[in-house]
C-alpha positions in Angstrom: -8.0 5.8 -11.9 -6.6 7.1 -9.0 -4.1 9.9 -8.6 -1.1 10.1 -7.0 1.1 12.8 -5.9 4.7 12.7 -6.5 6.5 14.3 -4.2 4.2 12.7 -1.8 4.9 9.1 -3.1 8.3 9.2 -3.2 8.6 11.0 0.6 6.6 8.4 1.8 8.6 5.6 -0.1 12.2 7.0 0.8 10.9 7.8 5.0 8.4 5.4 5.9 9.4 2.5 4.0 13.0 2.7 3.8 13.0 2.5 0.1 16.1 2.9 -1.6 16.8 4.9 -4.2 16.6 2.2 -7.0 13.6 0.2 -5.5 12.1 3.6 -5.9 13.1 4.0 -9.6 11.4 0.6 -9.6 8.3 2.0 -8.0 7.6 4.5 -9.9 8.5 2.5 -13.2 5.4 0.3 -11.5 2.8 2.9 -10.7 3.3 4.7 -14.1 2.5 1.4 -16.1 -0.3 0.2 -14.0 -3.6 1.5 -15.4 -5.3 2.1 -12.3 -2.8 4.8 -11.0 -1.9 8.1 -12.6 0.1 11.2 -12.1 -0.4 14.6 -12.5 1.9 15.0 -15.0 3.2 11.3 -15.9 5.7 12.8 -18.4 7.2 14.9 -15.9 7.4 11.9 -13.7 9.3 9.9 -16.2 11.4 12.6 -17.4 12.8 13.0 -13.3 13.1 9.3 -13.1 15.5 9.5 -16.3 17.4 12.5 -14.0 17.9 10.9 -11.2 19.4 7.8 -12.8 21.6 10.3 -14.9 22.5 12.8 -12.2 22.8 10.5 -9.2 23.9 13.6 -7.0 19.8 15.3 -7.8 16.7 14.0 -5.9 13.8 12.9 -7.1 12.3 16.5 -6.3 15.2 18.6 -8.0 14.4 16.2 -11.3 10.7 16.8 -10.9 11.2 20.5 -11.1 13.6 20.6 -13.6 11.3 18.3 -15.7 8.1 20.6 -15.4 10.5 23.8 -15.8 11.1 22.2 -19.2 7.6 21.7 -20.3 6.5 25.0 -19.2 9.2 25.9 -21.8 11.4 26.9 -19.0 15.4 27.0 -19.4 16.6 26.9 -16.3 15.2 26.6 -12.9 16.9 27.7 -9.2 16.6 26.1 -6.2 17.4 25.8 -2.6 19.1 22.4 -2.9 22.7 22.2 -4.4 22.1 18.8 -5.6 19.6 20.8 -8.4 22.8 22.4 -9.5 23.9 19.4 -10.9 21.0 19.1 -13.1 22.1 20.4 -17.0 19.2 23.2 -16.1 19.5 23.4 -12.6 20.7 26.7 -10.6 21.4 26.7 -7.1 20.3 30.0 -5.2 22.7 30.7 -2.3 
């Protein structure tokens, strides 16, 4: 299985490629059902996929972080980005 890093895949889908938001989504959807590919942390994955569909004003990241905040047992998390705000755990550091 090979491992694949996140933040890295979707940078490199959303810059080089030109990927939109929901071919992303799409992606994603893809990589985490194909055996041969695997993610750190697969549920945090498909917990930030479920964000950014919800809250279409976070990013991918700001979902990401929110999602591992939560299963470190994590309430809230801050961030540089006020897209995080909009997150339901999400706290934008100005």
């Amino acid at each position: 299985m090979r491992l694949c890093a996140p933040l890295d895949a979707e940078w490199f889908l959303r810059s080089c490629c030109e990927v939109g938001r929901e071919a992303m989504v799409s992606a994603f959807i893809a990589m985490l059902e194909s055996p041969g590919i695997g993610f750190e942390h697969d549920a945090a994955v498909a917990e930030a996929l479920y964000l950014l569909d919800t809250f279409p004003g976070a990013a991918f990241a700001d979902g990401l972080f929110a999602a591992l905040a939560a299963q470190l047992g994590r309430a809230r998390f801050v961030a540089f980005d006020a897209g995080a705000a909009c997150l339901p755990c999400g706290e934008f550091l100005q």
